[in-house]
C-alpha positions as CSV (number, residue, x, y, z in Angstrom):
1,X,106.3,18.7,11.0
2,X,103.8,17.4,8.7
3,X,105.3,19.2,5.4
4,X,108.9,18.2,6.4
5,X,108.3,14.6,6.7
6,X,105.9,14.7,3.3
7,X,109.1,16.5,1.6
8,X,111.6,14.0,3.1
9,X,109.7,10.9,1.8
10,X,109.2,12.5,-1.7
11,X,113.3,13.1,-1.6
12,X,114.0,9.5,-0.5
13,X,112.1,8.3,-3.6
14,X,114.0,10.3,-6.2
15,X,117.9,10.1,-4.4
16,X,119.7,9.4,-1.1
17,X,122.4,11.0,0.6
18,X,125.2,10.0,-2.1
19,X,122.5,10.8,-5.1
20,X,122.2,7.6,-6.4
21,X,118.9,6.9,-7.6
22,X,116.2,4.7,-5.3
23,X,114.0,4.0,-8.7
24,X,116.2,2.0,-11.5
25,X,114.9,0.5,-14.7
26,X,114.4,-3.0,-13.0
27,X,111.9,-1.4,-10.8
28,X,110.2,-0.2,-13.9
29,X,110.6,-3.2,-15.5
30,X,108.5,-4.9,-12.4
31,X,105.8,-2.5,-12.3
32,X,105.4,-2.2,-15.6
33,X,104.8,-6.1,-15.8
34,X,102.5,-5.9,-12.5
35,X,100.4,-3.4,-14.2
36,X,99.9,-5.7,-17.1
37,X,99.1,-8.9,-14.8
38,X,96.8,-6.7,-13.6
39,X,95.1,-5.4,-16.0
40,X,94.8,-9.0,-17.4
41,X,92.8,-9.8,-14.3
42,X,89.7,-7.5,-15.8
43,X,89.0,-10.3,-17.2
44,X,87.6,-11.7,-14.5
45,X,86.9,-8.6,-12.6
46,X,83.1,-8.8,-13.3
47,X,82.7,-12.5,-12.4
48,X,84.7,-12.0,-9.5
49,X,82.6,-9.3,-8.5
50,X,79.4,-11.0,-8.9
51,X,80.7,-13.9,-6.9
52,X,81.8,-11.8,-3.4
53,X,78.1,-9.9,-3.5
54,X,76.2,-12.8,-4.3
55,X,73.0,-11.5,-2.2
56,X,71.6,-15.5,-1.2
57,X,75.3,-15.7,-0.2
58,X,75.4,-12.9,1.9
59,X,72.2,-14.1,3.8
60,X,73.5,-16.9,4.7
61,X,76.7,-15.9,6.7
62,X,75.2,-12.1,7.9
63,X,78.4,-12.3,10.3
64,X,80.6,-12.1,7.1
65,X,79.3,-8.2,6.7
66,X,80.5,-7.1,10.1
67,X,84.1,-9.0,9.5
68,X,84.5,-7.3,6.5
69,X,83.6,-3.4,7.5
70,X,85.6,-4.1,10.7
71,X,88.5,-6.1,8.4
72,X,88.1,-2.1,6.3
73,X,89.4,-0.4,9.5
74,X,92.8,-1.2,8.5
75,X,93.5,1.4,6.1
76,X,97.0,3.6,5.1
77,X,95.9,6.0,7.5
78,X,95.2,4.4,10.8
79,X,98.7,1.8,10.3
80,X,100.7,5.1,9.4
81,X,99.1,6.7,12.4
82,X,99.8,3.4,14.6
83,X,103.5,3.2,13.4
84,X,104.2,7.0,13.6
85,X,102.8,6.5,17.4
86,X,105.0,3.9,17.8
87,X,108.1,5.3,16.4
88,X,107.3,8.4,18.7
89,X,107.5,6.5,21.9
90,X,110.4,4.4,21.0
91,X,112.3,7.6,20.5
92,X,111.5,8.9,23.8
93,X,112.7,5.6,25.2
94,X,116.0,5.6,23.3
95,X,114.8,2.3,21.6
96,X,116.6,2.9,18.9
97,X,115.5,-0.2,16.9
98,X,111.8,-0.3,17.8
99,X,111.9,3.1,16.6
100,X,114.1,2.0,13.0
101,X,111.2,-0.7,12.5
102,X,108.5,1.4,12.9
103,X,109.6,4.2,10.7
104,X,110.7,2.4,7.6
105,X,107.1,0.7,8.3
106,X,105.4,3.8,8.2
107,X,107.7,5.1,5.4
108,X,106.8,2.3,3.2
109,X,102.9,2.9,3.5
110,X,103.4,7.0,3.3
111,X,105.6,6.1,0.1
112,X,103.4,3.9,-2.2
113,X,100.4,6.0,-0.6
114,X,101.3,9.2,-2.4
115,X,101.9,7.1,-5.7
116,X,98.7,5.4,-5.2
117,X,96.6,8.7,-4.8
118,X,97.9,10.4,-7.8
119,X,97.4,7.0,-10.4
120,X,94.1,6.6,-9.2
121,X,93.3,10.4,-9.3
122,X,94.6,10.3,-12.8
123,X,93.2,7.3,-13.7
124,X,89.1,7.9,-12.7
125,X,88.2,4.0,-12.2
126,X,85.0,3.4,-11.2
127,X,84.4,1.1,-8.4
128,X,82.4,-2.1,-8.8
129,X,79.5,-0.1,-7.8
130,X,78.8,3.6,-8.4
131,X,76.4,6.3,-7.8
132,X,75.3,8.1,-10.2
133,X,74.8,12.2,-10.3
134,X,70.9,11.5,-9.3
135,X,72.3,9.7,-6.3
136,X,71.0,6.0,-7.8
137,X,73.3,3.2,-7.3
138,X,74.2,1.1,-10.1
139,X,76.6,-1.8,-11.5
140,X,80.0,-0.5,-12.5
141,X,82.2,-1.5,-15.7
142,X,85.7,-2.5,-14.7
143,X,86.7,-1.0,-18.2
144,X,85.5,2.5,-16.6
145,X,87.5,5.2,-16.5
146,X,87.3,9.3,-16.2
147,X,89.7,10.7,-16.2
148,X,91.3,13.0,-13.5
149,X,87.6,12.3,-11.8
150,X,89.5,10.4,-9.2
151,X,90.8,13.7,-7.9
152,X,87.0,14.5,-7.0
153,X,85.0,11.5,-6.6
154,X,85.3,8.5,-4.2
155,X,83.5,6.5,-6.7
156,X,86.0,6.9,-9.3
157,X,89.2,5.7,-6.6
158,X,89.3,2.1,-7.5
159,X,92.8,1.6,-9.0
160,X,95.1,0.2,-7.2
161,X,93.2,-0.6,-3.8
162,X,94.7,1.6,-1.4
163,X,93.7,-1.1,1.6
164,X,95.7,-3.4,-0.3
165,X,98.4,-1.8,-0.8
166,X,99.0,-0.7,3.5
167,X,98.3,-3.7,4.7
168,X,100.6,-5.8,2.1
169,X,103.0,-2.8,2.7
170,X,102.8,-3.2,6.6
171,X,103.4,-7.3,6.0
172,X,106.4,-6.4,4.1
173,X,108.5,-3.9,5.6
174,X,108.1,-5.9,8.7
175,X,109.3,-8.9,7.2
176,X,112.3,-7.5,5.6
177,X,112.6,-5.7,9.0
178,X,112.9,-8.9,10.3
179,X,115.0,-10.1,7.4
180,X,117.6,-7.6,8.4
181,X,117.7,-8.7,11.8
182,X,117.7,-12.1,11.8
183,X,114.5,-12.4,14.3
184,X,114.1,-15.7,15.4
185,X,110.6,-17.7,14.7
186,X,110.6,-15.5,11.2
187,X,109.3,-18.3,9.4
188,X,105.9,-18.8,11.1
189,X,105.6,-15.1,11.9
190,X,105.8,-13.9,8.6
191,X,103.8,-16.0,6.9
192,X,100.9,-15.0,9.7
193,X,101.4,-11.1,8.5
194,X,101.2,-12.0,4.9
195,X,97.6,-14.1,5.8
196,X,96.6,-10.9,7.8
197,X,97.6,-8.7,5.3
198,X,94.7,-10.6,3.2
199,X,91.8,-9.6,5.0
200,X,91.9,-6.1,4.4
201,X,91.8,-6.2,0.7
202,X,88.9,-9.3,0.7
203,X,87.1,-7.5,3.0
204,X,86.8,-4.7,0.2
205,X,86.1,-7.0,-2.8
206,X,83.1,-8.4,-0.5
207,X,81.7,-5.2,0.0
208,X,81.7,-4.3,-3.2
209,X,84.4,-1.5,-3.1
210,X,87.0,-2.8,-5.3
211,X,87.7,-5.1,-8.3
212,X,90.2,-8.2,-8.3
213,X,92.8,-5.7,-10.5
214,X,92.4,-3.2,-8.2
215,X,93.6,-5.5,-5.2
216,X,96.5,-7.2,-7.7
217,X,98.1,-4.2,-8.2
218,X,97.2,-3.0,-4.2
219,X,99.4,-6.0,-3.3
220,X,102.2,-5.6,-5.5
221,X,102.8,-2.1,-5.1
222,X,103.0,-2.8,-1.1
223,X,105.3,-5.5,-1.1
224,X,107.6,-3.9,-3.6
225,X,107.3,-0.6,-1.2
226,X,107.8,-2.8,2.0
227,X,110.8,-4.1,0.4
228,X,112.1,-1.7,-1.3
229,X,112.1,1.3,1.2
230,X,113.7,-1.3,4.3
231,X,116.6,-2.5,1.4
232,X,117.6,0.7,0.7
233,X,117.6,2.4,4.1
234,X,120.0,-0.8,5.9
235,X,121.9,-0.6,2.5
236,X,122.4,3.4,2.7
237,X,121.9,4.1,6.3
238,X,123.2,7.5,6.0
239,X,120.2,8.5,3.3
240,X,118.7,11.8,3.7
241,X,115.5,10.4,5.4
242,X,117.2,8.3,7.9
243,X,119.6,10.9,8.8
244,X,116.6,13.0,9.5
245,X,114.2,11.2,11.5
246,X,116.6,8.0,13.3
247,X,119.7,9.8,14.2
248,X,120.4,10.5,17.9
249,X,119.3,14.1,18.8
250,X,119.0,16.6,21.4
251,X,116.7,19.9,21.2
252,X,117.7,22.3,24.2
253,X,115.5,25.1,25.2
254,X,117.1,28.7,27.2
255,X,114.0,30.7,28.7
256,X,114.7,33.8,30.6
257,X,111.7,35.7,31.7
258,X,113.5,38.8,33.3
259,X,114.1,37.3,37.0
260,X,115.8,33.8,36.1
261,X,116.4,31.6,33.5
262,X,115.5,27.9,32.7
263,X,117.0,25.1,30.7
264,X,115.2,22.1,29.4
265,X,116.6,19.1,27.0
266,X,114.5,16.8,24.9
267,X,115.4,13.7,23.3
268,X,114.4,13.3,19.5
């Protein structure tokens, strides 16, 4: 199950049903210019830095330390896990659109997840703090990269900020979910996601995990995923993925064990 929906994802981001393409060259265009906002934001990375862990600050508000590593809880894999649950019991329960939401939610995490862990494997940036082969903790250099060493070492995972990028992806697809459906009160709910959607990725900068670059480009990649993946699915509901995980189904099951045979029917 796991390989099939893995493969289905990776074919929604390269075509859909008809084969046009999901990725054009204004989507290029935007990263590319998100990549370069970012990377202006070094900086200001070190200042930035040096403000969050400020250690008189940090003794005055102790409660601020527990916020933040619960606020870190919320990361790709617990909201892809909470959507995929969700999704599962709305298709049980033949709630069609429950089950549409939570999917294209948990679509555009997966999505911009898989991008996310190859750049920053690639890429090797070291995290505001590292430590070092003897195991000694030390200041990082936000102009620090290795590369490929992302692939092997947490302390080289910095960019983009994978909290970041689920949580603003979560906001996102929910929004444009809501968008899509005209849901009334949209105007106060959404912008309560998008202040949510905040907490995750201060919570990292305040524990020293990630640099203000690495949360700039967390954010944009999870809006433009959020957006993106829920556009093109209501635009091209017939798309491969869609076809394959919302359309109505029924598995049947014939047993016979010698003496009499049984039939059972599942929805999904």
């Amino acid at each position: 199950m796991m390989r099939r929906t893995i493969a289905a994802l990776l074919l929604c981001i390269a075509t859909n049903a008809q084969g046009q393409v999901l990725i054009n060259g204004r989507d290029i265009a935007l990263t590319g210019a998100a990549t370069g906002i970012s990377a202006a934001f070094t900086l200001i990375d070190s200042r930035v830095a040096h403000k969050f862990t400020d250690t008189a600050f940090h003794r005055r508000h102790p409660g601020l330390e527990t916020a933040a590593n619960r606020a870190s809880l919320v990361t790709e894999t617990a909201l892809m896990i909470t959507g995929g649950a969700v999704y599962g019991i709305a298709r049980l329960s033949h709630d069609a659109g429950t089950a549409d939401v939570a999917f294209h939610t948990t679509e555009s995490v997966a999505s911009a997840a898989m991008f996310i862990q190859v750049v920053r494997g690639i890429l090797g940036r070291g995290r505001p703090y590292v430590i070092d082969e003897v195991g000694e903790k030390r200041d990082g250099d936000p102009y620090e990269f290795n590369f490929l060493k992302g692939f092997t070492s947490f302390n080289y995972r910095s960019y983009p900020s994978m909290h970041a990028m689920a949580s603003f992806a979560t906001a996102s697809a929910l929004v444009s979910e809501m968008r899509n459906r005209d849901t009334p009160h949209r105007r106060i709910i959404a912008p309560a996601l998008f202040a949510a959607a905040t907490m995750p990725s201060l919570a990292r900068m305040y524990l020293d995990e990630h640099w203000t670059s690495d949360i700039a480009m967390g954010i944009f990649l999870g809006i433009y995923s959020g957006q993106k993946i829920v556009g093109f699915s209501h635009e091209h509901p017939d798309n491969r993925v869609d076809h394959e995980f919302l359309r109505p189904s029924i598995r049947a099951t014939f047993r016979w064990d010698g003496a009499e045979m049984s039939f059972s029917a599942l929805p999904f």
